[in-house]
N, CA and C atoms as a LAMMPS dump frame, in Angstrom:
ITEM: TIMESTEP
0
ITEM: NUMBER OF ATOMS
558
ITEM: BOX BOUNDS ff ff ff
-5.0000000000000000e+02 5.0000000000000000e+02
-5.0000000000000000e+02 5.0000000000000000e+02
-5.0000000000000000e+02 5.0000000000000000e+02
ITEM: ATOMS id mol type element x y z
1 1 1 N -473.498 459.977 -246.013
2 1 2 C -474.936 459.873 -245.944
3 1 3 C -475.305 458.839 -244.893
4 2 1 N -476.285 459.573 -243.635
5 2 2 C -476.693 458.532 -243.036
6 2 3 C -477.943 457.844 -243.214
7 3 1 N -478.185 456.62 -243.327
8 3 2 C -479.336 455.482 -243.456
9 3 3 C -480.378 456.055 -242.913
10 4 1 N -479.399 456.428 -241.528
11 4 2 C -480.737 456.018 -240.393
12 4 3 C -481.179 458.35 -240.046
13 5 1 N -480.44 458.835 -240.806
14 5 2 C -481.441 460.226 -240.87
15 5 3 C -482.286 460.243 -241.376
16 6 1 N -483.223 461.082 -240.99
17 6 2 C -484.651 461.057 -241.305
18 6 3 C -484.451 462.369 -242.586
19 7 1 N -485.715 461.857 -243.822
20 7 2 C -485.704 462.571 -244.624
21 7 3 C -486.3 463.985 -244.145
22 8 1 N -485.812 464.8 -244.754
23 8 2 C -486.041 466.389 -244.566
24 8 3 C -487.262 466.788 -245.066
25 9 1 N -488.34 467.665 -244.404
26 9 2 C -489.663 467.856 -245.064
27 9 3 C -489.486 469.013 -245.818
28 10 1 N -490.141 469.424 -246.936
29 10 2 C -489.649 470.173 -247.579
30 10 3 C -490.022 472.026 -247.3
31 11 1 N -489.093 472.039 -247.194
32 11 2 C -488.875 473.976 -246.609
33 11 3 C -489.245 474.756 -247.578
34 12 1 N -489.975 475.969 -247.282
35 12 2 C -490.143 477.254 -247.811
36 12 3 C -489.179 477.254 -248.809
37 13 1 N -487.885 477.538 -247.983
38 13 2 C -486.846 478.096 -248.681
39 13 3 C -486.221 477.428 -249.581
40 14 1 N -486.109 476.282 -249.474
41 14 2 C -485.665 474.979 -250.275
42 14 3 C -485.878 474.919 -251.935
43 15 1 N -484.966 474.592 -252.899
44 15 2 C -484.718 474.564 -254.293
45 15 3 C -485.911 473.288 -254.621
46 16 1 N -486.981 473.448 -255.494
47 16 2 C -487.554 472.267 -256.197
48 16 3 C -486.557 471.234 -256.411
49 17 1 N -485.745 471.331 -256.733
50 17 2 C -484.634 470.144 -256.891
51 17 3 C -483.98 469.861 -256.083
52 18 1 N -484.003 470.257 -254.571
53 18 2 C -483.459 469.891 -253.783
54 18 3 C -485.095 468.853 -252.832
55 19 1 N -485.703 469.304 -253.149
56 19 2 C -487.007 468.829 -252.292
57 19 3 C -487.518 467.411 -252.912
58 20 1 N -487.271 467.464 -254.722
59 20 2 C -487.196 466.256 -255.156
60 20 3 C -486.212 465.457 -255.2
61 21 1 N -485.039 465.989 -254.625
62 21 2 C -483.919 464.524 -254.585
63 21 3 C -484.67 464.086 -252.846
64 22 1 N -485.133 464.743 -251.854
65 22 2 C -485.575 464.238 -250.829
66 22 3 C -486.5 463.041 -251.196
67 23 1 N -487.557 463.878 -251.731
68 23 2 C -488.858 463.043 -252.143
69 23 3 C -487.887 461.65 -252.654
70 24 1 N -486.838 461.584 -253.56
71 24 2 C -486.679 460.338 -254.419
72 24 3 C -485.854 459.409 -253.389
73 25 1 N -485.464 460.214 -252.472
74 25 2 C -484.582 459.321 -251.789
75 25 3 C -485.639 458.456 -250.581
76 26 1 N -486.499 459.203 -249.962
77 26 2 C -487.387 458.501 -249.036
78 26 3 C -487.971 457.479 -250.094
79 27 1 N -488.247 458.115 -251.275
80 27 2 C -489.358 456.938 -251.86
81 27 3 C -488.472 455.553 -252.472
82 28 1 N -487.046 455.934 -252.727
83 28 2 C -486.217 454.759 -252.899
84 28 3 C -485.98 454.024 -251.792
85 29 1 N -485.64 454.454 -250.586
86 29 2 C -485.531 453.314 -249.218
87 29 3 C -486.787 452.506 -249.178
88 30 1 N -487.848 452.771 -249.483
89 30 2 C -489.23 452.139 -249.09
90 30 3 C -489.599 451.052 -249.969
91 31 1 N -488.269 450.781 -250.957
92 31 2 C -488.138 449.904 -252.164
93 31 3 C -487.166 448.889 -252.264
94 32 1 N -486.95 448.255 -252.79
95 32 2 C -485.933 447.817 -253.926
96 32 3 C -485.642 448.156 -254.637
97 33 1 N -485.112 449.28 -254.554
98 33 2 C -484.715 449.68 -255.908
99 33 3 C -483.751 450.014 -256.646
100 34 1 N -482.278 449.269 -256.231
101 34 2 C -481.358 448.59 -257.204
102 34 3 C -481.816 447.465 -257.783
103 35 1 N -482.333 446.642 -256.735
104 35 2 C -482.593 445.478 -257.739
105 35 3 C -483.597 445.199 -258.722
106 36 1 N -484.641 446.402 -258.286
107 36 2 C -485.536 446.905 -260.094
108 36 3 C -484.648 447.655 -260.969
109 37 1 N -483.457 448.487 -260.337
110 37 2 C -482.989 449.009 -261.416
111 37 3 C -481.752 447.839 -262.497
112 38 1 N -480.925 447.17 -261.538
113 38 2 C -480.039 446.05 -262.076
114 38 3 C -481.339 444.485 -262.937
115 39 1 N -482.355 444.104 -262.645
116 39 2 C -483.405 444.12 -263.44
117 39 3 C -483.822 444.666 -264.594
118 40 1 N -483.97 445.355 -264.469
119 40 2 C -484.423 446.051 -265.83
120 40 3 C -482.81 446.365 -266.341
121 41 1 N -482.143 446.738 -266.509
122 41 2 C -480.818 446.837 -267.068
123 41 3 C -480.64 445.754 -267.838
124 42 1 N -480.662 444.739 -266.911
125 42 2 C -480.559 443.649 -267.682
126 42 3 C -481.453 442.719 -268.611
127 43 1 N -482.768 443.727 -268.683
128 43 2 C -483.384 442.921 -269.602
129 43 3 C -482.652 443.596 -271.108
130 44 1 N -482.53 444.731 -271.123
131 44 2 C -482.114 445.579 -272.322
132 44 3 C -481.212 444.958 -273.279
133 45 1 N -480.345 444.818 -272.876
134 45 2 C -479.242 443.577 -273.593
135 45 3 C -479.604 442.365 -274.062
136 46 1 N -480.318 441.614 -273.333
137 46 2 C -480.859 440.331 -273.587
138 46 3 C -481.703 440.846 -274.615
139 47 1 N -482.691 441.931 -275.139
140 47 2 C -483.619 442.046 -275.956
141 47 3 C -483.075 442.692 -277.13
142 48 1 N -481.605 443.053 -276.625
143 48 2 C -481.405 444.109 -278.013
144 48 3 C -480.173 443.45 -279.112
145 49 1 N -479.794 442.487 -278.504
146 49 2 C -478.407 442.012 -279.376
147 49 3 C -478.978 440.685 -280.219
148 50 1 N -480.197 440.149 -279.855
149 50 2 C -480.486 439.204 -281.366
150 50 3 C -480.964 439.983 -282.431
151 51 1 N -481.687 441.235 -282.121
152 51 2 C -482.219 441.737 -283.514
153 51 3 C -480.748 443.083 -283.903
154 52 1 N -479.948 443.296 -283.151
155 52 2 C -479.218 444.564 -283.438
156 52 3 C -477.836 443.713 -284.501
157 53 1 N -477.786 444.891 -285.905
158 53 2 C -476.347 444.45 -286.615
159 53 3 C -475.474 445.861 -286.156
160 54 1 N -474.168 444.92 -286.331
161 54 2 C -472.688 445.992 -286.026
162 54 3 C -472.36 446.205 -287.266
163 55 1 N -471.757 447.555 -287.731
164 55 2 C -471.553 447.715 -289.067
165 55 3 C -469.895 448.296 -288.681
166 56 1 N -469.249 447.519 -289.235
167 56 2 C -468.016 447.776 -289.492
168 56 3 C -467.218 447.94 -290.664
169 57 1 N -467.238 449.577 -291.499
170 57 2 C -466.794 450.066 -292.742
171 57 3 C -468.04 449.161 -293.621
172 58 1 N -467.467 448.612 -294.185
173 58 2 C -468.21 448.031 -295.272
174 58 3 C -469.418 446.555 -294.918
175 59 1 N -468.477 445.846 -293.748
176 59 2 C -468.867 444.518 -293.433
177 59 3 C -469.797 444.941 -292.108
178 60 1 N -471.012 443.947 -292.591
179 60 2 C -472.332 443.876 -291.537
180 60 3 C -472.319 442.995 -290.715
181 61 1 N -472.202 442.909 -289.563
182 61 2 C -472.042 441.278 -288.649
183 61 3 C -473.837 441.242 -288.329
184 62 1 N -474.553 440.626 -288.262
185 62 2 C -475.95 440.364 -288.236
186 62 3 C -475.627 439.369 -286.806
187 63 1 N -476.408 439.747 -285.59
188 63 2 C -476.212 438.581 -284.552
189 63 3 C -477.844 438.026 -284.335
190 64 1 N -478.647 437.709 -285
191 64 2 C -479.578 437.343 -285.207
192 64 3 C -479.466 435.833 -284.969
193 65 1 N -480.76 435.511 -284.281
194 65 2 C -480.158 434.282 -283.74
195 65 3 C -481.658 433.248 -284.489
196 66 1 N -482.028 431.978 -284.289
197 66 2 C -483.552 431.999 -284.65
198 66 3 C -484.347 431.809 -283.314
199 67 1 N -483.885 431.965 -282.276
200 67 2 C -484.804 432.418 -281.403
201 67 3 C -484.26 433.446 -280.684
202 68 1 N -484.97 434.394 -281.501
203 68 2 C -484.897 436.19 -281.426
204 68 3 C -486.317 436.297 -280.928
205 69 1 N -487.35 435.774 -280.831
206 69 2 C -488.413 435.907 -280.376
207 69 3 C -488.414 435.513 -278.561
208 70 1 N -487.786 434.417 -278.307
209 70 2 C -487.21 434.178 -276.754
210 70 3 C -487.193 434.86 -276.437
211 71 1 N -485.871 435.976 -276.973
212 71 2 C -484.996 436.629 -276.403
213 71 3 C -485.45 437.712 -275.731
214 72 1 N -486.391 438.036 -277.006
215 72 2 C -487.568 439.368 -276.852
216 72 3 C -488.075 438.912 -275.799
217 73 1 N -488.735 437.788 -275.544
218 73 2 C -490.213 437.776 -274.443
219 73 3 C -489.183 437.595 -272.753
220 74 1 N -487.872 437.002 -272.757
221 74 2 C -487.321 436.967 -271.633
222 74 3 C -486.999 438.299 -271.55
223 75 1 N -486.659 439.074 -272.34
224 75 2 C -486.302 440.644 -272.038
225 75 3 C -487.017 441.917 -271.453
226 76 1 N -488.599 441.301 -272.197
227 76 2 C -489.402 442.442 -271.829
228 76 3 C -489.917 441.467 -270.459
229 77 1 N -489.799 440.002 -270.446
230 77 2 C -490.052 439.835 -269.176
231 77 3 C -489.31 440.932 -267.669
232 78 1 N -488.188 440.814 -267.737
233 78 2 C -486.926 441.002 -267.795
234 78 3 C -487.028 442.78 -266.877
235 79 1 N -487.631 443.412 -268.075
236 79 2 C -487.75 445.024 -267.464
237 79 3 C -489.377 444.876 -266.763
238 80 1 N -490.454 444.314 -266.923
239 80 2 C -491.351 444.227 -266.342
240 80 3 C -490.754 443.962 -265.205
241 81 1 N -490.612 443.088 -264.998
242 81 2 C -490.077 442.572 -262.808
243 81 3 C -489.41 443.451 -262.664
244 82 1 N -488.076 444.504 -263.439
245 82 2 C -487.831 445.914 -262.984
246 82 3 C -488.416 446.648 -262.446
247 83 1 N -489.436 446.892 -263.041
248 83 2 C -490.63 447.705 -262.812
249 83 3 C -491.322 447.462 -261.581
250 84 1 N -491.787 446.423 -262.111
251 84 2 C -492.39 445.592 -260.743
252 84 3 C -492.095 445.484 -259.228
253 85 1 N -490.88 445.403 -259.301
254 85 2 C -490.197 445.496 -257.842
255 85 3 C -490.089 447.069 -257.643
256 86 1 N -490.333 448.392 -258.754
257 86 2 C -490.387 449.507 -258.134
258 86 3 C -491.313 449.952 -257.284
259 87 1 N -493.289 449.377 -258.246
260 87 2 C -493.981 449.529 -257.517
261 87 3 C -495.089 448.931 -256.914
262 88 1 N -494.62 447.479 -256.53
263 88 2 C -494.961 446.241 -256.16
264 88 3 C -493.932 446.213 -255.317
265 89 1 N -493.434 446.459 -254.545
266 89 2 C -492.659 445.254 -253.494
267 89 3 C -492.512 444.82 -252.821
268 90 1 N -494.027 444.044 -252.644
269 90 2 C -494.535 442.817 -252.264
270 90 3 C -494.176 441.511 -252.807
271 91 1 N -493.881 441.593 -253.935
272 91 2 C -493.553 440.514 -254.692
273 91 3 C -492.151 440.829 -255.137
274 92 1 N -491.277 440.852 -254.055
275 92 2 C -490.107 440.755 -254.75
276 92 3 C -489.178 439.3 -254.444
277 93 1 N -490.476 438.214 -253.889
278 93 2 C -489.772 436.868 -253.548
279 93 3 C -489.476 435.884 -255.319
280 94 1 N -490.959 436.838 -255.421
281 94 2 C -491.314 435.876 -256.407
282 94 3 C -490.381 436.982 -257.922
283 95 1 N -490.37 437.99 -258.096
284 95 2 C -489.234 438.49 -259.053
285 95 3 C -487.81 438.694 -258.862
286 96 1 N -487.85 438.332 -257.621
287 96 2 C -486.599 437.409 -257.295
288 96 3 C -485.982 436.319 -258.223
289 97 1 N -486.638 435.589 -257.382
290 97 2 C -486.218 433.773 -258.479
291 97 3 C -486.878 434.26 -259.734
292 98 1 N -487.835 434.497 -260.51
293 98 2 C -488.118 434.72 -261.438
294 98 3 C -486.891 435.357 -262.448
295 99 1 N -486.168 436.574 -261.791
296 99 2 C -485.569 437.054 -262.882
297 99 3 C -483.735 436.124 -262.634
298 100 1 N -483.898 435.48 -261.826
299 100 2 C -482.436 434.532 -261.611
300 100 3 C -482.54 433.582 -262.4
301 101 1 N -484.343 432.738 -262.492
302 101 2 C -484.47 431.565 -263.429
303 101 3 C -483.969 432.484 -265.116
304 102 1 N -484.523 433.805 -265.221
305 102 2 C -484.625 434.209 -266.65
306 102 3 C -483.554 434.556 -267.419
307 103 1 N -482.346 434.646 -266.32
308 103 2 C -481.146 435.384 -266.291
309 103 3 C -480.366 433.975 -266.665
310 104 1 N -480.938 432.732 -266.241
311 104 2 C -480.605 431.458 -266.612
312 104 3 C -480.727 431.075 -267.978
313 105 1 N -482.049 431.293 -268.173
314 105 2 C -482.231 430.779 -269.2
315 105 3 C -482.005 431.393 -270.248
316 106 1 N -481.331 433.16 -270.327
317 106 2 C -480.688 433.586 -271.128
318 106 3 C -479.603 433.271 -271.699
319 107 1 N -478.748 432.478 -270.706
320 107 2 C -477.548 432.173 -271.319
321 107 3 C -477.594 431.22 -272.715
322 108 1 N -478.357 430.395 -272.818
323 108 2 C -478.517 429.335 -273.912
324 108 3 C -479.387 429.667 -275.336
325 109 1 N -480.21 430.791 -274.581
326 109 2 C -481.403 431.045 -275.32
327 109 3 C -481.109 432.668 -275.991
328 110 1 N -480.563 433.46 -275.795
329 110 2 C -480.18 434.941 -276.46
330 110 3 C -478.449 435.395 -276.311
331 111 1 N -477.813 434.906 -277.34
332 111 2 C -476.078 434.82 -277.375
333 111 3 C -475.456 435.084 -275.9
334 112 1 N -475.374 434.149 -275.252
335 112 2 C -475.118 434.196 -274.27
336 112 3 C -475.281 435.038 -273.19
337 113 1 N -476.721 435.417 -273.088
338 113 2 C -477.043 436.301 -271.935
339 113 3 C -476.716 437.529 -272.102
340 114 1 N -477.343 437.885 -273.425
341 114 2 C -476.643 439.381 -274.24
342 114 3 C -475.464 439.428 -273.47
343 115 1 N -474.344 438.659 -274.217
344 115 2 C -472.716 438.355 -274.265
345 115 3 C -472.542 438.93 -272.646
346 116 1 N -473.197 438.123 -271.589
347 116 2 C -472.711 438.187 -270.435
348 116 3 C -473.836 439.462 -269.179
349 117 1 N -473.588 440.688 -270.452
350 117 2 C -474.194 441.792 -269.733
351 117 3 C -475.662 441.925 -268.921
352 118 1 N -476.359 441.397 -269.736
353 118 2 C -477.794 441.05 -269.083
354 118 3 C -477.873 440.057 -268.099
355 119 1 N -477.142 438.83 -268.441
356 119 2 C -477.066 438.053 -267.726
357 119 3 C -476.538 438.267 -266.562
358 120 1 N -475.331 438.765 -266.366
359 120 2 C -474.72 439.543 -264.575
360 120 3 C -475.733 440.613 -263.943
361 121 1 N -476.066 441.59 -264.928
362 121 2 C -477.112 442.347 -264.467
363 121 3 C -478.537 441.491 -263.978
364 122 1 N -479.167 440.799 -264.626
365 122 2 C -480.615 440.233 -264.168
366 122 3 C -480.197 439.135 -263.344
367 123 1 N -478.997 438.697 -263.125
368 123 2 C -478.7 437.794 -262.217
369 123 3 C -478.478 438.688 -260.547
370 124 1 N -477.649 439.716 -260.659
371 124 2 C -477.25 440.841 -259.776
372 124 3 C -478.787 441.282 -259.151
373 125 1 N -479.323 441.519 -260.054
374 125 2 C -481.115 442.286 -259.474
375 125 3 C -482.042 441.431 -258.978
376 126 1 N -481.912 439.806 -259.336
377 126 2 C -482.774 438.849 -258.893
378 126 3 C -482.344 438.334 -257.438
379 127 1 N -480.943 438.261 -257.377
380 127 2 C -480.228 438.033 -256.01
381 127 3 C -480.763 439.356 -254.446
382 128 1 N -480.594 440.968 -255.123
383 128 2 C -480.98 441.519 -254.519
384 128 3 C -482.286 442.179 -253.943
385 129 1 N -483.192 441.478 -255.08
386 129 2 C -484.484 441.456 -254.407
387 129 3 C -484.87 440.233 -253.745
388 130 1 N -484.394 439.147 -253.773
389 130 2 C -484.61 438.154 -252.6
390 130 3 C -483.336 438.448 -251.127
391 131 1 N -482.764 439.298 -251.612
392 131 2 C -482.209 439.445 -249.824
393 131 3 C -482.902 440.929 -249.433
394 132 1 N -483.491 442.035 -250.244
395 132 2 C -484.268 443.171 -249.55
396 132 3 C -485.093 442.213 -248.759
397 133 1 N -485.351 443.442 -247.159
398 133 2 C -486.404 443.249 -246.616
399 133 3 C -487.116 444.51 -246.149
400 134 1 N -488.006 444.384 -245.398
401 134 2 C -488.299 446.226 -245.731
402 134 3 C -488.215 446.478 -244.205
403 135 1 N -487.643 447.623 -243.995
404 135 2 C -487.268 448.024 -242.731
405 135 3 C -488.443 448.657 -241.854
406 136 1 N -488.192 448.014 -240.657
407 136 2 C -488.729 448.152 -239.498
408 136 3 C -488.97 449.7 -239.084
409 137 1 N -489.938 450.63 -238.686
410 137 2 C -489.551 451.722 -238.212
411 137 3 C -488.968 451.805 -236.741
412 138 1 N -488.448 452.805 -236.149
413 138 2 C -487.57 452.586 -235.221
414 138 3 C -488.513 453.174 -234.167
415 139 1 N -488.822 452.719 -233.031
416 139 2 C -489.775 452.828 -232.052
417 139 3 C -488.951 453.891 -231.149
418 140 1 N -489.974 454.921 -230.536
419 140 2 C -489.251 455.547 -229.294
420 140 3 C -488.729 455.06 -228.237
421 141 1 N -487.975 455.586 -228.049
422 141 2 C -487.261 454.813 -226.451
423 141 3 C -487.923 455.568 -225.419
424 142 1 N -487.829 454.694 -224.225
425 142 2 C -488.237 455.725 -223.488
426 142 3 C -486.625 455.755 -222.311
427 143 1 N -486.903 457.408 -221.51
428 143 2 C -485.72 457.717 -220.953
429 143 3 C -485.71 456.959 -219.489
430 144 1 N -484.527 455.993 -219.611
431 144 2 C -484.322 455.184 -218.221
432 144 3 C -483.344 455.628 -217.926
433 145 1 N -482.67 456.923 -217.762
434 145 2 C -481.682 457.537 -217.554
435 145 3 C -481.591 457.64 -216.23
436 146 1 N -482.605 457.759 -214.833
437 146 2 C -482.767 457.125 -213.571
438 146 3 C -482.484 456.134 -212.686
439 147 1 N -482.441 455.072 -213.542
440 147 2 C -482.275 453.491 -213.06
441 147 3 C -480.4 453.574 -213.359
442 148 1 N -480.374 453.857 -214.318
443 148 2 C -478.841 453.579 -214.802
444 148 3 C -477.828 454.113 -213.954
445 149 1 N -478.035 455.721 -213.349
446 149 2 C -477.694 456.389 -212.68
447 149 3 C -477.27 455.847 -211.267
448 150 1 N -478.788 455.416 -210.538
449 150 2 C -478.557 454.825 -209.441
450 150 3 C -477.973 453.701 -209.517
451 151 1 N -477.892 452.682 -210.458
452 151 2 C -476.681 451.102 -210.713
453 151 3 C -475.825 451.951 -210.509
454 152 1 N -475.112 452.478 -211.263
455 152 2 C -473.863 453.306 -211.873
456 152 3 C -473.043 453.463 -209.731
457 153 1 N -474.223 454.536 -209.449
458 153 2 C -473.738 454.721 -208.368
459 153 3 C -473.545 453.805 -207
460 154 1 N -474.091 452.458 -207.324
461 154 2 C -473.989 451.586 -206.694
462 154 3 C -472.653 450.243 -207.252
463 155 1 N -472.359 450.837 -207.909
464 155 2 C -471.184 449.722 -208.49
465 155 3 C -471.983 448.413 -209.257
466 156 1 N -472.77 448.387 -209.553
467 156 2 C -472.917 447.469 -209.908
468 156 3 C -472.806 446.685 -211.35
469 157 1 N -472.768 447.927 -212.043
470 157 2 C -472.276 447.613 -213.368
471 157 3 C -470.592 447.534 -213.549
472 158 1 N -469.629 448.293 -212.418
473 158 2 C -468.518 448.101 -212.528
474 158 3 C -467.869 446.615 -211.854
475 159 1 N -468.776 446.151 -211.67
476 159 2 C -468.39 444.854 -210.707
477 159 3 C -467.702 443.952 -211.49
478 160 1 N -466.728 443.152 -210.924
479 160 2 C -466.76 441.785 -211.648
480 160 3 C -467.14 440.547 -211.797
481 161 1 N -467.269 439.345 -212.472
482 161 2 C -467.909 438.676 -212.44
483 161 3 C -467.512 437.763 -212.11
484 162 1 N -467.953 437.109 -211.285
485 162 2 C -467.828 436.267 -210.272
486 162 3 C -467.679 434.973 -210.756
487 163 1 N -467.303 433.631 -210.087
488 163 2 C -467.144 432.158 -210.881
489 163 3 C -468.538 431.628 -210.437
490 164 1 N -469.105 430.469 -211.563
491 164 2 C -469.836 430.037 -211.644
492 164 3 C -469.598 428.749 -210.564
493 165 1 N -470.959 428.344 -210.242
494 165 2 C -470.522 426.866 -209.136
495 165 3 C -470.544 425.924 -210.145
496 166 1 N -471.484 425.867 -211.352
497 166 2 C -470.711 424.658 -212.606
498 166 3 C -470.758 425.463 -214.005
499 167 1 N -470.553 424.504 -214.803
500 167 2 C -469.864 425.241 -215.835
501 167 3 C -471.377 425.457 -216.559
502 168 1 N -472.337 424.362 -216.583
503 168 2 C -473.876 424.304 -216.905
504 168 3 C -474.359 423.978 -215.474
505 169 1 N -475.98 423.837 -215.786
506 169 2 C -476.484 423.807 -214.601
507 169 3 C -477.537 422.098 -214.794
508 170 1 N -477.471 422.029 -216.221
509 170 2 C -477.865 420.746 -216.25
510 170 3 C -476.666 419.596 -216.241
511 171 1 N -475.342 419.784 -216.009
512 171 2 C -474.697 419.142 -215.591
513 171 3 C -474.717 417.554 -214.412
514 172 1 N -475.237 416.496 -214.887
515 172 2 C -474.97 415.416 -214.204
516 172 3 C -474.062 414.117 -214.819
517 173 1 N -474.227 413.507 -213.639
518 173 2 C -472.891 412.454 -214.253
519 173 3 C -473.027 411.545 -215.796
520 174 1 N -474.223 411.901 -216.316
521 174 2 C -474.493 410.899 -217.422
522 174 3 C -474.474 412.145 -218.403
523 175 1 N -474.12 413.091 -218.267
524 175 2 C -474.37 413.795 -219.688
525 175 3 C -473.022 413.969 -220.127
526 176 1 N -473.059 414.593 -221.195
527 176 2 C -471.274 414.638 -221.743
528 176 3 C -470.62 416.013 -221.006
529 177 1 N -470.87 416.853 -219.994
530 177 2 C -470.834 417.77 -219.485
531 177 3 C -470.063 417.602 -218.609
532 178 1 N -470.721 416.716 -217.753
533 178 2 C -469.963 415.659 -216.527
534 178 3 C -468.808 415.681 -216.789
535 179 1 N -467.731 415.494 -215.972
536 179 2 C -466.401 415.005 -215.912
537 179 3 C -465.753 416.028 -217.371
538 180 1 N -465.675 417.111 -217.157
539 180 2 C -465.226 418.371 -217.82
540 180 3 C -465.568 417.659 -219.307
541 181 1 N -466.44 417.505 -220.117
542 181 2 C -466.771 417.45 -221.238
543 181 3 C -466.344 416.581 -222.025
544 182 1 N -465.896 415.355 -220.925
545 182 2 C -465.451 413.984 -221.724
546 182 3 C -466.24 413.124 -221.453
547 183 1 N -466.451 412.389 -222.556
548 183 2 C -468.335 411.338 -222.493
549 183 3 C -467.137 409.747 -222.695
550 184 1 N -467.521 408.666 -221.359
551 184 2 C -466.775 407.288 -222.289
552 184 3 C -468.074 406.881 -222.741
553 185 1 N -467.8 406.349 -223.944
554 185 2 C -468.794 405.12 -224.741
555 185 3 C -468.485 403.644 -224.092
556 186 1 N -469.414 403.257 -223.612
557 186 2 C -469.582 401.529 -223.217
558 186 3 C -468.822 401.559 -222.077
């Protein structure tokens, strides 16, 4: 798959499901949207393992913590900035650090960052919406296929390059340049 092909407009002939994986794919480049999806992933865990019990045969493990209410509000924080960075992303500086601080403060505050998982995930999605940036469109060139031609045929691009008369050009006796790049002190 190339980046830089242009999405396909959708054809006559073309399968509805082929026209909507187009549609989803143009509308995902124009996003962030791993790092709303690793975001929201990771709020899920953080919200679901203080109130969820494991039942094993007979014996109930209860992981209920007493701040199960935290856990909740960092969680649904958590999938909101998911969201948010899908269709907002303008603000993905600020749900950036936001979900890295939350992904922090999970660890202490909901059994350890729903036992790790939320925590790598909302840490993973907060990192990658502060390095998205949104891409530039790519401008036409225009054809200088003329100029190049005539260099070409003049040697001038095959030439070699010639020695410099100094090595800089602000080169004088008081700079450290002087005397091949050895400076005395005093």
């Amino acid at each position: 798959m190339n980046p830089e092909a242009p999405v396909r407009a959708a054809d006559a002939d073309a399968h509805w499901l082929t026209v909507g994986r187009h549609h989803f794919r143009a509308w995902r480049g124009q996003r962030p949207f791993w790092a709303g999806l690793f975001t929201l992933v990771g709020g899920i865990p953080i919200m679901y393992f203080p109130y969820a019990d494991l039942r094993l045969g007979n014996v109930s493990l209860a992981m209920a913590t007493t701040t199960g209410s935290s856990s909740l509000i960092i969680g649904v924080l958590l999938v909101t900035l998911g969201l948010a960075l899908w269709f907002q992303q303008t603000i993905r500086v600020f749900a950036g650090v936001a979900a890295i601080l939350l992904a922090l403060l999970s660890l202490p505050v909901s059994n350890l960052g729903g036992f790790f998982i939320g925590f790598l995930f909302s840490l993973l999605g907060g990192t990658l919406a502060l390095s998205w940036a949104p891409g530039k469109p790519v401008a036409e060139e225009e054809d200088d296929s003329t100029g190049k031609d005539e260099a070409l045929a003049d040697g001038a691009y095959l030439a070699v390059p010639g020695p410099r008369d100094t090595e800089t050009a602000y080169a004088t006796e008081t700079t450290a340049h002087a005397d091949g790049g050895r400076n005395s002190a005093g």
